[in-house]
Every structure is written in C-alpha cells, then in structure tokens.
SEDRENNU-865093 format. One record per residue (C-alpha): residue in one letter; y, z, x. Coordinates in pm, 1 decimal, padded with zeros to 6 digits. Layout:
# SEDRENNU-865093
PADO,r,py,pz,px
PADO,a,Y,Z,X .
...
***
This chain:
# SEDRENNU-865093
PADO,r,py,pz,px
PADO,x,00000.0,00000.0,00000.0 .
PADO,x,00354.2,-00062.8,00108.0 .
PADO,x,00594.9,00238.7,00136.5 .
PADO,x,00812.5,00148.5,-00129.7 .
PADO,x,00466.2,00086.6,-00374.4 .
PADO,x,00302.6,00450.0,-00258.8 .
PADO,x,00621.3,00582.2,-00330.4 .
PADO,x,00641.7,00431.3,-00674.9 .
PADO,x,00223.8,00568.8,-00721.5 .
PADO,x,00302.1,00868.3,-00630.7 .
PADO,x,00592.9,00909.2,-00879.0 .
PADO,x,00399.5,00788.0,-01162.9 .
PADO,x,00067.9,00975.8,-01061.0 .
PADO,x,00294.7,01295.2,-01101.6 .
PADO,x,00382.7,01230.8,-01428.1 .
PADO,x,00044.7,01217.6,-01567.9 .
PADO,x,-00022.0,01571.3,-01521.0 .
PADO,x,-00359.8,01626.6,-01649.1 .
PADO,x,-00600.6,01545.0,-01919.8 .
PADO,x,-00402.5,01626.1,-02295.8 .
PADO,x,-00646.7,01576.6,-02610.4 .
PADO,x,-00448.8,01529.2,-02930.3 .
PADO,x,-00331.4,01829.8,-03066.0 .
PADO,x,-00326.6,02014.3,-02798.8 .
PADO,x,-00026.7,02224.2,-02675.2 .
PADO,x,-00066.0,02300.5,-02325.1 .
PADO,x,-00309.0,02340.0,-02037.0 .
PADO,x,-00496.7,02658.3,-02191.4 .
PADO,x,-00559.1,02472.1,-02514.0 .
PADO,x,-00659.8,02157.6,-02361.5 .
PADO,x,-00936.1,02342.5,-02140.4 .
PADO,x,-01089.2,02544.2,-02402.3 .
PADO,x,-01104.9,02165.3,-02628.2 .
PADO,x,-01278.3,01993.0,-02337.4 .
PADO,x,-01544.5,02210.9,-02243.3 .
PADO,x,-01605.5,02286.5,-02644.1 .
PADO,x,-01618.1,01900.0,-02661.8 .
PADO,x,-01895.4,01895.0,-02392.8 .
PADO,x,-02076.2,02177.9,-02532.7 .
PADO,x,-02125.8,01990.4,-02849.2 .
PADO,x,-02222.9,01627.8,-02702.8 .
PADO,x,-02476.1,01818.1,-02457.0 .
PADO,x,-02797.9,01732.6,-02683.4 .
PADO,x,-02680.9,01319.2,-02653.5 .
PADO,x,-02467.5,01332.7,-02334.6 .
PADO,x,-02742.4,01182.8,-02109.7 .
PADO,x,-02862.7,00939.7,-02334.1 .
PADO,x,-02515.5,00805.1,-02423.7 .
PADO,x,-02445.0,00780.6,-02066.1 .
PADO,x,-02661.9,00551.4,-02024.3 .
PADO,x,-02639.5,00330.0,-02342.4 .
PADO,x,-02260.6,00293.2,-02320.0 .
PADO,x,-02269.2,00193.1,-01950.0 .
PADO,x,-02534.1,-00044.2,-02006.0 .
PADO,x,-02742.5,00216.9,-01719.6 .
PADO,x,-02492.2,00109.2,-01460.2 .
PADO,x,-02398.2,00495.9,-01433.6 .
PADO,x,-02692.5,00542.7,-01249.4 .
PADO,x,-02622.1,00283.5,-01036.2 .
PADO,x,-02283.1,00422.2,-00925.9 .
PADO,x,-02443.2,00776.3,-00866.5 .
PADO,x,-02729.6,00624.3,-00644.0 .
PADO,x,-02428.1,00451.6,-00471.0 .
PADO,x,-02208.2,00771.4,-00454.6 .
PADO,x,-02463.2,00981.6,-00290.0 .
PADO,x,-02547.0,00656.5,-00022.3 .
PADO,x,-02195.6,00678.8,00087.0 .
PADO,x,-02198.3,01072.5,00215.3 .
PADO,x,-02606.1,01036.1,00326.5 .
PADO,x,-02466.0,01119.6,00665.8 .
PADO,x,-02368.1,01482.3,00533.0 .
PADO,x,-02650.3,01537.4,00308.9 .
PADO,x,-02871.4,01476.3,00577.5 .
PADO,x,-02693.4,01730.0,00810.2 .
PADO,x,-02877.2,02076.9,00826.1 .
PADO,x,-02689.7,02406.2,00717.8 .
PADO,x,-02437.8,02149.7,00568.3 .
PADO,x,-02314.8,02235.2,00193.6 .
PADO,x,-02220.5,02016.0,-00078.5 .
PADO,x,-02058.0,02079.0,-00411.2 .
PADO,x,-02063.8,01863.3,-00741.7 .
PADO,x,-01786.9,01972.1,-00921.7 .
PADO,x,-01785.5,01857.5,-01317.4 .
PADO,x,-02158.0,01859.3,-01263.0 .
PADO,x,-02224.3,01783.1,-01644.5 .
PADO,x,-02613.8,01817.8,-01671.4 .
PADO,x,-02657.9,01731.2,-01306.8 .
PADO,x,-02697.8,01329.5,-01251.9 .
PADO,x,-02497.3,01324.4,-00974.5 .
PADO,x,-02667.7,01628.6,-00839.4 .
PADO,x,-02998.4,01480.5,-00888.5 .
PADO,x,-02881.5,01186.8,-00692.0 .
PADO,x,-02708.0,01370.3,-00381.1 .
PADO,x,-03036.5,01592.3,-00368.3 .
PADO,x,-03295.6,01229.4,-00380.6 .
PADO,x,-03062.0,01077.9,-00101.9 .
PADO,x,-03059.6,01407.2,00109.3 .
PADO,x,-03448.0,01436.9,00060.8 .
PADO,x,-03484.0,01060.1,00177.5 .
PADO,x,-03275.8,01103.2,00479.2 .
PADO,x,-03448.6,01433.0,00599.9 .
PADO,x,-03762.9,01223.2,00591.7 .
PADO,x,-03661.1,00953.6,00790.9 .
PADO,x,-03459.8,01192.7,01046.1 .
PADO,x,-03678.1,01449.4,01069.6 .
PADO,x,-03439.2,01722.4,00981.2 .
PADO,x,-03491.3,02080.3,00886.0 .
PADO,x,-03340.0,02074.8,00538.8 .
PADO,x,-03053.0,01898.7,00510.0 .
PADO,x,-02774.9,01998.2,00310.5 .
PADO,x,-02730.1,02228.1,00022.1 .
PADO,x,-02634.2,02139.6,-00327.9 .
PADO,x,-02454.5,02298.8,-00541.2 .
PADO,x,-02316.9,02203.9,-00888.5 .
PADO,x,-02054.0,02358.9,-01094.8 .
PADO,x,-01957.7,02277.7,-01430.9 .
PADO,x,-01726.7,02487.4,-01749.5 .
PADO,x,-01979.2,02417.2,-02007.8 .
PADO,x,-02262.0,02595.4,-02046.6 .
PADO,x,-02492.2,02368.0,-02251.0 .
PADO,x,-02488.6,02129.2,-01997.6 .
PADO,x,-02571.0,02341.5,-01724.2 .
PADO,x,-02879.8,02425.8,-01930.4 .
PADO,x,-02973.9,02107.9,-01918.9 .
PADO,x,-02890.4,02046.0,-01539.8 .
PADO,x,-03148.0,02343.0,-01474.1 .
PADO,x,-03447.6,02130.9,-01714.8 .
PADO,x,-03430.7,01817.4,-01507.2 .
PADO,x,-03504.3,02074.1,-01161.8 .
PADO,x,-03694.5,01906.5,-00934.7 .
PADO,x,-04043.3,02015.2,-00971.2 .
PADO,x,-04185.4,02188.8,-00666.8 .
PADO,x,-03917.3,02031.6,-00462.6 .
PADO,x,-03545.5,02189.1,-00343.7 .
PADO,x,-03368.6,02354.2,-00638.3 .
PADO,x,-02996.9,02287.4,-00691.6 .
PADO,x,-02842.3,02570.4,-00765.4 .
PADO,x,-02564.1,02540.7,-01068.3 .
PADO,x,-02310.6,02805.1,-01162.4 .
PADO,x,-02065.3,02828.1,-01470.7 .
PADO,x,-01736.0,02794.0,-01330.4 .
PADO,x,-01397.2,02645.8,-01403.1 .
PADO,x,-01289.4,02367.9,-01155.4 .
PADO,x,-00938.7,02506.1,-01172.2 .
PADO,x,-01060.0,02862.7,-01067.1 .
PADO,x,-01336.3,02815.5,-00867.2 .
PADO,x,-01586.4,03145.2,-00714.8 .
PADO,x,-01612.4,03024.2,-00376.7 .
PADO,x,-01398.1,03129.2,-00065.5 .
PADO,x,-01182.5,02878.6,00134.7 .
PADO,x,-01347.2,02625.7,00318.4 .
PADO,x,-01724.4,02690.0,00185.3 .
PADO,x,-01803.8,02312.6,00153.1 .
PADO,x,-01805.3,02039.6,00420.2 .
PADO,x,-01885.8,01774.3,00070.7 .
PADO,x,-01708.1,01814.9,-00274.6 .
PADO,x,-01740.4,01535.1,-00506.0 .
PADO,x,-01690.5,01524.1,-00875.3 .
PADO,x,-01806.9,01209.7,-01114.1 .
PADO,x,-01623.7,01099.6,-01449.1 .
PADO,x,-01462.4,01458.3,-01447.1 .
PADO,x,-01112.1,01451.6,-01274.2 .
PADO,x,-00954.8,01321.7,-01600.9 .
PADO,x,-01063.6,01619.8,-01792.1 .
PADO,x,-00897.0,01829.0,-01579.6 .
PADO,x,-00619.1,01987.6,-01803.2 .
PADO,x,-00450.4,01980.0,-01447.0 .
PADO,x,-00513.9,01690.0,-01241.7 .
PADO,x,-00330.8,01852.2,-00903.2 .
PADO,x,-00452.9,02187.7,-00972.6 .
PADO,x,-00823.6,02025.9,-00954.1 .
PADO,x,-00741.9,01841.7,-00643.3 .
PADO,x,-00551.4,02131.4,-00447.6 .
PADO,x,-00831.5,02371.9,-00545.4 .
PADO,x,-01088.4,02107.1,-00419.9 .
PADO,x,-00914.3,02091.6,-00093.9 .
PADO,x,-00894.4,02501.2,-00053.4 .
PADO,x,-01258.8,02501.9,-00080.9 .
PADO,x,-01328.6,02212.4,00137.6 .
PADO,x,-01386.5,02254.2,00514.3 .
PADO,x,-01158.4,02100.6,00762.6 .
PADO,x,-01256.6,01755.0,00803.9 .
PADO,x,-01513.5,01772.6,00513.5 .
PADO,x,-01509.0,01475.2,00257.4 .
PADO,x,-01443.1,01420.4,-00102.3 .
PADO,x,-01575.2,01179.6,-00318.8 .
PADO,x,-01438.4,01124.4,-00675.0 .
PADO,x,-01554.1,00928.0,-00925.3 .
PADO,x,-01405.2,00740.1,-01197.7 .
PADO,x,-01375.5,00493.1,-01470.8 .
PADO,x,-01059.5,00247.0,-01390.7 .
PADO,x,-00895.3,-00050.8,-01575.0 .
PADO,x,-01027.3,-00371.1,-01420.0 .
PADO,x,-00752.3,-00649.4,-01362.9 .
PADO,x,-00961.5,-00936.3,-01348.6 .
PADO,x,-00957.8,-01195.3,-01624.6 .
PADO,x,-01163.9,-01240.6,-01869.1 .
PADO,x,-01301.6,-00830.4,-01773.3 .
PADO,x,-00969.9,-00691.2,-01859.4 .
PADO,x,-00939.1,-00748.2,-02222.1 .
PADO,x,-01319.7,-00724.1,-02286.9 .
PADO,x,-01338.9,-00379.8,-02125.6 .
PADO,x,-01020.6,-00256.9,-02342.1 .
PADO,x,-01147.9,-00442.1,-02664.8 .
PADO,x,-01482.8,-00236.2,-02551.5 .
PADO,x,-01346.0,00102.7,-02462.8 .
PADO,x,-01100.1,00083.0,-02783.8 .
PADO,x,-01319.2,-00026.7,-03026.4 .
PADO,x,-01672.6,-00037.9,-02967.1 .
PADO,x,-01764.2,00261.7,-02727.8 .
PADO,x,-01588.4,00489.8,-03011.2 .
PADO,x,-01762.2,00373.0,-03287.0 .
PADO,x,-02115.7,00413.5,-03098.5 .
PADO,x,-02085.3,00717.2,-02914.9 .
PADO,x,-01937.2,00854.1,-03268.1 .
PADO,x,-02225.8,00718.2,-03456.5 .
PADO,x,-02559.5,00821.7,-03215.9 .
PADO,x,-02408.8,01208.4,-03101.2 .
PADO,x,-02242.9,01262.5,-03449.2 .
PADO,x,-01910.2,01366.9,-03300.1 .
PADO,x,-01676.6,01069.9,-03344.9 .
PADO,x,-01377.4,01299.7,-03215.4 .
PADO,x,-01536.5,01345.2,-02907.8 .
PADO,x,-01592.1,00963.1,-02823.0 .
PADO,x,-01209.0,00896.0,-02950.8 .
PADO,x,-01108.1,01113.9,-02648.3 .
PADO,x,-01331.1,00904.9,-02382.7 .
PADO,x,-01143.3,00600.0,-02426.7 .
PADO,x,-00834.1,00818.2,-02440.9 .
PADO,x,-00867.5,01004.4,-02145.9 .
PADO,x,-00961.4,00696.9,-01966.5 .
PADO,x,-00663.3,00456.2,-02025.7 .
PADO,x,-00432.8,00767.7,-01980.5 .
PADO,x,-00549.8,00882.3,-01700.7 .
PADO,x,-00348.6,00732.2,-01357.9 .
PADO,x,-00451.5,00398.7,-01162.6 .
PADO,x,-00662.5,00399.7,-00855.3 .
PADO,x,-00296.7,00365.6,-00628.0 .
PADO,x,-00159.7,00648.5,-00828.4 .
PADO,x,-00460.0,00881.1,-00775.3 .
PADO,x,-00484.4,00787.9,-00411.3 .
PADO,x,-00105.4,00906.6,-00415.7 .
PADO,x,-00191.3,01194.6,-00594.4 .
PADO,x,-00490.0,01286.5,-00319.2 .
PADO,x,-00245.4,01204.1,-00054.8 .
PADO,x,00041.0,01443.6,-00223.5 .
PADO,x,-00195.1,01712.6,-00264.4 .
PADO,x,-00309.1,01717.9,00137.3 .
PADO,x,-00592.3,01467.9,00205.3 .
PADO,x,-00553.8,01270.1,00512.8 .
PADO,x,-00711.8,00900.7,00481.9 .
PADO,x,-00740.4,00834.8,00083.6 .
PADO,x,-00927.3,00512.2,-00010.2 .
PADO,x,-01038.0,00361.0,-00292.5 .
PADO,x,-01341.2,00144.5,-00325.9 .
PADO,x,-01354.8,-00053.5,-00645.9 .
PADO,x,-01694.5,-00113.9,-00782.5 .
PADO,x,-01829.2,-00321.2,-01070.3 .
PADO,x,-01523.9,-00595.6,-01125.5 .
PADO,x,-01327.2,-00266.6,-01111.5 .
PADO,x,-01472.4,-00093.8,-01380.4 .
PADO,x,-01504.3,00230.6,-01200.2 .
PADO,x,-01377.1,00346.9,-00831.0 .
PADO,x,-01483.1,00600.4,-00545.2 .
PADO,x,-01193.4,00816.6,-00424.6 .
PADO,x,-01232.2,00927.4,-00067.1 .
PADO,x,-01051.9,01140.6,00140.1 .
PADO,x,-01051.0,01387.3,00445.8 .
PADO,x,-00971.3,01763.3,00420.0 .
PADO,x,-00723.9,01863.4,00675.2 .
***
C-alpha cells in the first residue's frame, strides 16, 4: 500500500469499531447477543458451515494450519485458537502438528489450545476429541478478557471470529498482550471479492440466499440475517491490515484466497 492509501485504511478501519447487531446499544449488549446467538445455532453450526461454503471452509482451515506447520511442529511451542467455535480450526492445527511431528521426528510438537465465549460450542469442540490421540484443551473465555498472562503463546489465530468482536481493537491488542515476542497471528476471514462476475454473485448470495438457508435448516433466521451483516460491515482486507498495524504488529499481510472470498491476516508480535 502507498502511504497516502494506509493512511486512508487506517482511518476507515477505525471507524468500524467492532461487530454491532441491530438493536444493540453498546459493546456490553452486543457481546451478550453474539455469544447467545452462537449458543443457539450450536446444534446446526457445523453442518451449516459446511453447506453454505459449499465445504470450502475446510479447505481454508487445512490451509490455515499449513501456513504456521513450522510452529506446530516446534516442541514446548503453544498455540491458541481464539473464537474456537466447536473446534474446526483446532482440529486442523492439531492434524497438521501431528503430521509434522511424524515426519520430523519431534517430541510433541506444539500445544493447542482453544478458547471460545459460548459454551454450547465448546461442548461440542470437546465431542469431536481426538480419540486416543493429543487432547486440545478448550476453556470458556471472552476474547476481550482473556485468562492467560502476557506473552503465553508463540501462535494465536482466530477463524471467521474477529467480526464478532463487539471490539475489533480490543480483540487485536489483547491478542498481541498474550502473544510472545516474535510469535505469529493468523486471522481468518470472509472478504468482498472484487473480481467480476464473483462480486455481485457473492453479494446477491450473502444477501439473499445464505439468509434464507441458514434461517430455514437451524431455525433461527435472525441469526443468519447477522452473518451477512457482520460480513459486509465489517472493514476490507487494507483496512484490517491497518488496523493490525495500528494496534502493534510488525509485518501485516494479507493473502487472498478463493477469488477473494475469504483472506489470512498475518502478522508478527513485537
């Protein structure tokens, strides 16, 4: 980006401030709607997952935990999934870590540990446990307000959950206390793609479709209004890369994936 364009980003990634679901007055209220949202959806969160992204979601996870394999596979290293939902990404950073040890011959590898506000999900996260193999632990825990001292994790990385943050910076300046010195982040997230004919067929998608299905299969059509919501409010990869940057990551990239459907945030803790 030029100067005068990360300037602009950053400007206009500070005005979008956090996730705000209708009706809600401020960041207290807009906490306690999310993770009651998620509660609900728990029962068809997985399933929808996969329907509405046509099963590309597990694609970007496998790809998201190939990008840090060289920290998973680093003994006494710890990683933390932050947003964990019921534990895909998890599940994925674990398989990768568990390959790697393999082929390196490592002691362990790194350990995994997954967060998340909403207890139904973490339920589930603990059912789809490995059997006989490493066990992830998962806590209950607020991403704003998170249990761990500073510097605990040399990973933190956090898929299709930054936008529900009812404070974007907040989430990114307490991802950075708990990060290590020169550990990594890895967000990510859905983005709008710019590419002709994607563009409008994603929007007519998000807007119109994705609602109407998510609304019909998990019964909560409130809760699959929001999605598409949160998702076109939420800042563009340059303004969340300014928004890393302001809130004291050194070297913030994006990578777009998918025609620019979704994009992995990385950065450096300092």
């Amino acid at each position: 980006m030029t100067t005068a364009t990360s300037r602009k980003a950053g400007r206009e990634a500070r005005a979008a401030t956090g996730s705000k679901p209708q009706g809600t007055a401020d960041e207290r209220e807009a906490s306690r709607y999310v993770r009651d949202m998620f509660s609900r959806i728990a029962p068809r969160y997985d399933l929808l997952n996969h329907v509405l992204s046509l099963n590309l979601d597990k694609a970007w996870r496998r790809r998201a935990a190939e990008r840090f394999r060289h920290i998973l596979a680093r003994d006494g290293a710890r990683v933390l999934d932050l947003c964990c939902g019921t534990g895909d990404l998890a599940l994925a950073l674990e398989q990768r870590k568990s390959r790697e040890v393999r082929k390196r011959g490592n002691a362990g590898g790194a350990a995994i540990v997954g967060a998340d506000f909403a207890h139904p999900m973490l339920v589930r996260a603990n059912q789809k446990q490995p059997a006989g193999g490493p066990r992830i632990e998962y806590l209950e825990s607020d991403a704003l307000l998170l249990p761990f001292p500073e510097g605990s994790f040399d990973l933190v990385t956090c898929a299709f959950g930054l936008r529900n943050l009812a404070s974007y910076r907040g989430g990114l300046v307490e991802i950075r206390r708990v990060l290590r010195p020169g550990g990594e982040i890895g967000i990510l997230e859905f983005a709008a793609p710019r590419i002709w004919p994607i563009a409008p067929l994603y929007r007519f998608y998000f807007t119109s479709i994705l609602p109407r299905v998510g609304g019909g299969v998990s019964g909560d059509r409130t809760a699959y209004s929001y999605l598409p919501d949160s998702v076109m409010r939420f800042p563009s990869p340059e303004q969340l890369a300014a928004h890393i940057a302001d809130s004291g990551f050194a070297e913030a990239r994006i990578e777009r994936w998918s025609a620019g459907i979704v994009a992995l945030y990385t950065a450096k803790g300092r």
